[in-house]
C-alpha positions as CSV (number, residue, x, y, z in Angstrom):
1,X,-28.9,49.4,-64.0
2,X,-30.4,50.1,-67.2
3,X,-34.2,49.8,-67.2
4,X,-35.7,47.2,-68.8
5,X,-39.2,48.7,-69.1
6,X,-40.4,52.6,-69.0
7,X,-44.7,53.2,-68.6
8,X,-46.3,56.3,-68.5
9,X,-49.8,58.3,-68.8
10,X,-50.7,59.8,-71.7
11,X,-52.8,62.9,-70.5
12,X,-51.1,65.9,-68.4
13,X,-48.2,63.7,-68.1
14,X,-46.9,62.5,-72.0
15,X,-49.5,64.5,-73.8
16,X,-49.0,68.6,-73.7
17,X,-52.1,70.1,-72.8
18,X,-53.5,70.8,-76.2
19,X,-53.0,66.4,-76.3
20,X,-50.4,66.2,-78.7
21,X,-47.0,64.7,-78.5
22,X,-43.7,66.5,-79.3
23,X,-41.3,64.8,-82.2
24,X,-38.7,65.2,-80.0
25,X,-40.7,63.0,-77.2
26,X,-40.8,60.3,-80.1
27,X,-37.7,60.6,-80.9
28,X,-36.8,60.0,-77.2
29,X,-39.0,57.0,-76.6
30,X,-38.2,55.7,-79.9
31,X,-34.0,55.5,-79.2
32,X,-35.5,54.2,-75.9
33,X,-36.9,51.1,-78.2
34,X,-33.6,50.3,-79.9
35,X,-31.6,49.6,-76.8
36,X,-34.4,47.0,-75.9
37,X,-36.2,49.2,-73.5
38,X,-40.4,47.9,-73.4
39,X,-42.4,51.5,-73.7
40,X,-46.0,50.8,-72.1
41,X,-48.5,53.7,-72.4
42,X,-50.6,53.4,-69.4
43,X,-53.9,55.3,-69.4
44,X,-57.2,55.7,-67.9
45,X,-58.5,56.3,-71.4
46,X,-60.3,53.2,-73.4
47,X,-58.4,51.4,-75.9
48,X,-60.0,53.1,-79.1
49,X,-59.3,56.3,-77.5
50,X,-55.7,55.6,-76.7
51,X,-55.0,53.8,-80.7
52,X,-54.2,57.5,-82.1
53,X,-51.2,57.9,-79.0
54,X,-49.5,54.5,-79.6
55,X,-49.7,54.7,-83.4
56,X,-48.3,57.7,-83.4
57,X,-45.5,57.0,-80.9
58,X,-44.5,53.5,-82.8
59,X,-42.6,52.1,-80.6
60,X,-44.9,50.8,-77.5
61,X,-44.1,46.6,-76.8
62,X,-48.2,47.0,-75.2
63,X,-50.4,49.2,-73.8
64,X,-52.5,49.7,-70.4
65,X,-56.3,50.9,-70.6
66,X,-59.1,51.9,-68.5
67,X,-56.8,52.3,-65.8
68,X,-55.6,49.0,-65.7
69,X,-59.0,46.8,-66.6
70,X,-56.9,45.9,-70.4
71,X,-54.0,45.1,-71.7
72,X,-53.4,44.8,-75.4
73,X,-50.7,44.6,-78.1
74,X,-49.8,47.5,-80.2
75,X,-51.6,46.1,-83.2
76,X,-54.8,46.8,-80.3
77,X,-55.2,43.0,-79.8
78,X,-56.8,42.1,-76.2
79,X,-53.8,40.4,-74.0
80,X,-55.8,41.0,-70.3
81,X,-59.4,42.0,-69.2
82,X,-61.0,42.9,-65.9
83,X,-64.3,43.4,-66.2
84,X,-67.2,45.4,-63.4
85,X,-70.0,42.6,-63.0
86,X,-73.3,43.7,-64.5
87,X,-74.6,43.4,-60.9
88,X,-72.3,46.1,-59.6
89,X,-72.1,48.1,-62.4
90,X,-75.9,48.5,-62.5
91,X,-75.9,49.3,-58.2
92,X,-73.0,52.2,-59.2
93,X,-75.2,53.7,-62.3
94,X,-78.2,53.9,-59.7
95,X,-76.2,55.5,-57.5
96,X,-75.3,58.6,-59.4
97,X,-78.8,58.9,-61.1
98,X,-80.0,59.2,-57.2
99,X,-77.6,61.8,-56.7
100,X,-78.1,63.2,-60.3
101,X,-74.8,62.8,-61.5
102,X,-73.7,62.7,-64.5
103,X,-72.2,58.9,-65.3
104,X,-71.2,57.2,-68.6
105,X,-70.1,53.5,-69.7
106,X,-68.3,51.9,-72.7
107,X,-68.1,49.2,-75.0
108,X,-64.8,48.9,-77.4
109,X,-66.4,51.4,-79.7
110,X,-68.2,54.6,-78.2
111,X,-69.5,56.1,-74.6
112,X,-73.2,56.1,-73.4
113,X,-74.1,58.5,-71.0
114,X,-77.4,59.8,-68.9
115,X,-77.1,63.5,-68.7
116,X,-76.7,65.7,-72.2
117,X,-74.6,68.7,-71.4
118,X,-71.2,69.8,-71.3
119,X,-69.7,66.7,-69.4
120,X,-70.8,64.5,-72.5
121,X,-69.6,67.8,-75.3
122,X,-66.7,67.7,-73.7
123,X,-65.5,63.9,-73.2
124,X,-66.3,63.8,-76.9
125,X,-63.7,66.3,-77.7
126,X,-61.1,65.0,-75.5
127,X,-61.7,61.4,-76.0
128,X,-62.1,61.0,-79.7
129,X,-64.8,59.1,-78.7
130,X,-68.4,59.1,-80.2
131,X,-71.2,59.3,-77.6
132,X,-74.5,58.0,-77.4
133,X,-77.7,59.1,-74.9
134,X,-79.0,56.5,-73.4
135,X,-81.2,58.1,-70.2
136,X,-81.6,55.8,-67.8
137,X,-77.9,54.1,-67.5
138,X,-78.9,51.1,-65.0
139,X,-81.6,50.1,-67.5
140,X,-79.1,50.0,-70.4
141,X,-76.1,47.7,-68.9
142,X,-76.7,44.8,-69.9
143,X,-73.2,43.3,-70.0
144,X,-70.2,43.4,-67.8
145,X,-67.6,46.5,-68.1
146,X,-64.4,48.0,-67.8
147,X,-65.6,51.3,-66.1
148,X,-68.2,53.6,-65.1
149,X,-67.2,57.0,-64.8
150,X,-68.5,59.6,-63.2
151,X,-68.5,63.8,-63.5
152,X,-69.2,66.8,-61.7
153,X,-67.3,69.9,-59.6
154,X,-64.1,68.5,-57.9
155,X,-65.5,69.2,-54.6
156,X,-68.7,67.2,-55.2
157,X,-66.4,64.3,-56.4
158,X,-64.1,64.3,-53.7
159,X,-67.4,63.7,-51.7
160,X,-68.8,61.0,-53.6
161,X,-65.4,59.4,-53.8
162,X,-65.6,59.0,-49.8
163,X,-69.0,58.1,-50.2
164,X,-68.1,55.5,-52.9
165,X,-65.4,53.9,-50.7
166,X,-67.4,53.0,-48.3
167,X,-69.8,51.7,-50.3
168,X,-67.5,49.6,-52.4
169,X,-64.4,49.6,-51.4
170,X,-63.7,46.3,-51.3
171,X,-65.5,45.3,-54.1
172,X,-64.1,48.1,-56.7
173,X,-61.2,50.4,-57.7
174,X,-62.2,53.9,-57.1
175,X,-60.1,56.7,-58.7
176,X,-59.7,60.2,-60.5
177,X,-57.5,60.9,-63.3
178,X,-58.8,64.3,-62.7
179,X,-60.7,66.4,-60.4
180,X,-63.8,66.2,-62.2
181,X,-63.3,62.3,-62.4
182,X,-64.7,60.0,-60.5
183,X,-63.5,56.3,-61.7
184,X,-65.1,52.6,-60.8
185,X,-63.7,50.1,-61.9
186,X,-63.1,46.5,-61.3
187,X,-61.2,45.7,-58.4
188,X,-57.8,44.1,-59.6
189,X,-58.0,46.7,-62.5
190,X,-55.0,49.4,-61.3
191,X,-52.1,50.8,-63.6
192,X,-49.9,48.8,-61.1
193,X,-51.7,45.6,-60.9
194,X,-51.3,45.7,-65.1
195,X,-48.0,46.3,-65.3
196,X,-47.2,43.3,-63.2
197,X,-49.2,41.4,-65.1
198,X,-46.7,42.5,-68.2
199,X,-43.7,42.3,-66.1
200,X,-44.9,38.6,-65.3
201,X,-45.4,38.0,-68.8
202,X,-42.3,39.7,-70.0
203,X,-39.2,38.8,-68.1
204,X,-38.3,41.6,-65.8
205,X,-39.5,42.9,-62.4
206,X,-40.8,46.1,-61.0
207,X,-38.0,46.6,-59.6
208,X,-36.4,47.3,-63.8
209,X,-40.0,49.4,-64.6
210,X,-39.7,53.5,-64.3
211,X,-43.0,54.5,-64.5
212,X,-44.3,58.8,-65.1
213,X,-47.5,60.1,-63.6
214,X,-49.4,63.4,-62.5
215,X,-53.2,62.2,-60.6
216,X,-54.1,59.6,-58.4
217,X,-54.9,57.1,-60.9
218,X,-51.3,56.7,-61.3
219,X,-50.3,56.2,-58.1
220,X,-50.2,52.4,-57.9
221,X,-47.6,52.5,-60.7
222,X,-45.3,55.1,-59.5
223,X,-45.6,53.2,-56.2
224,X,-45.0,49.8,-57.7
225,X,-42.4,50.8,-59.8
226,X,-38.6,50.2,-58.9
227,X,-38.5,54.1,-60.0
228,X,-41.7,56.5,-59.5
229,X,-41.9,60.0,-61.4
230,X,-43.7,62.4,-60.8
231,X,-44.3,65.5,-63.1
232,X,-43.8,69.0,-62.1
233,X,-47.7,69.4,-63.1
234,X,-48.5,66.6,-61.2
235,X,-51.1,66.9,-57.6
236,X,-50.0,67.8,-55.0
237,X,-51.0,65.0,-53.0
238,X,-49.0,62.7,-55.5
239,X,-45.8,64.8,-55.3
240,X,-45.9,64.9,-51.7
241,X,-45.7,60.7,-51.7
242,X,-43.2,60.6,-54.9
243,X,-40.1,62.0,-54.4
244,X,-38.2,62.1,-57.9
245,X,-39.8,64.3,-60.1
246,X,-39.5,66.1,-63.7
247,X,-40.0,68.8,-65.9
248,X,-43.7,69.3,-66.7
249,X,-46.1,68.3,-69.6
250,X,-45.7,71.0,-71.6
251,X,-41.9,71.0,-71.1
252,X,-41.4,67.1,-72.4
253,X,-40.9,66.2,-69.0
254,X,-41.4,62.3,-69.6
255,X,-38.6,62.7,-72.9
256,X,-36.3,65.1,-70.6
257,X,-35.8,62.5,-67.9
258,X,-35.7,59.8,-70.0
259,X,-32.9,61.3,-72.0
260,X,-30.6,62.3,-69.1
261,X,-30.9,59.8,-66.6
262,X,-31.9,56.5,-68.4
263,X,-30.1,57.6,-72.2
264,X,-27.4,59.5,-70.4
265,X,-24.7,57.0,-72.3
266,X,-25.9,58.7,-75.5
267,X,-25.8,62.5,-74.5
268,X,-22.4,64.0,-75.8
């Protein structure tokens, strides 16, 4: 059976690690187009940070945000929202000030963070993103949000993540895209949770969705989806639950598999 839909991260899973995107990926997901096939970029990155990506790949029917709190249309139009209450996001930005974390929110155009340093210098680079100080983060939400996101040493996140969980865990989705990451967002907001909300809105199940991933913000996709895939890069904790994997990152993993096993018609 022929997919109907294919979703995938952008970084360490799509993107190479220097966060560019092969031609021959394109290519790939662009042949993947013309036969009818929906291509969803789903990201933990906001939607002005992920507009670059889907412009340049031209082809994607939507695209997933904040790990799952949007939805919007290639033209970057808002289809779904989940947003953190002000009341919670305020009791998570208290919470890493009294740990002395570093923690940053968004609106649709920049970050604001507590902490100058390298955590801010570099989100900037990686993000596209502009940045703003604002010292005390509690103080400065004012208005419900897609995410709070947290930084430090992987080991120290690891902790507060436990810590987190119980703290929230059934009022939030907690998560890392990476190590260093510690992610809170809105409960219902998960990769998986968005693409069902496409599938819904679409015509086809998860059951017809193969979905590419490498952290743990990914998991509820690969898990959701009729076909999970993991990259060779990926966690280890992620491979060891996801059994079909592919080539790395930097070998065009995503544009590999998608060539041979969903394309395979088309190879000579």
């Amino acid at each position: 059976m022929t997919p109907q839909a294919i979703a995938f991260d952008l970084d360490d899973t799509l993107l190479r690690d220097d966060r560019s995107i092969s031609p021959y990926t394109i290519s790939v997901l662009q042949r993947a187009a013309e036969k009818g096939i929906r291509i969803i970029p789903a990201s933990g990155r906001t939607s002005r940070s992920m507009q670059h990506f889907v412009d340049q790949i031209g082809c994607a029917s939507c695209y997933v945000c904040c790990n799952g709190a949007e939805v919007r249309t290639p033209g970057h139009q808002l289809l779904m929202q989940e947003l953190l209450t002000v009341e919670i996001a305020k009791e998570v930005a208290a919470w890493a000030e009294s740990h002395g974390v570093y923690a940053q929110t968004y609106d649709d155009i920049r970050f604001y963070f507590n902490r100058h340093g390298k955590y801010a210098e570099d989100y900037k680079v990686s993000s596209s993103l502009e940045g703003e100080y604002v010292g005390n983060l509690e103080a400065f939400i004012t208005q419900p949000t897609t995410k709070i996101l947290l930084m430090d040493e992987p080991e120290r996140i690891a902790q507060l993540l436990r810590e987190a969980q119980g703290l929230w865990g059934d009022r939030v989705s907690l998560t890392c895209s990476k190590p260093f990451f510690l992610e809170v967002n809105p409960l219902r907001a998960t990769k998986g949770n968005a693409l069902q909300w496409i599938a819904g809105h679409n015509g086809f199940t998860m059951e017809q969705l193969v979905a590419f991933g490498d952290s743990l913000n990914d998991m509820s996709m690969l898990l959701a989806a009729g076909t999970g895939v993991a990259m060779a890069n990926a966690r280890d904790d992620v491979k060891a639950r996801i059994s079909t994997t592919c080539l790395s990152n930097q070998e065009d993993g995503v544009a590999h598999y998608i060539e041979q096993y969903i394309l395979k018609e088309e190879r000579p």
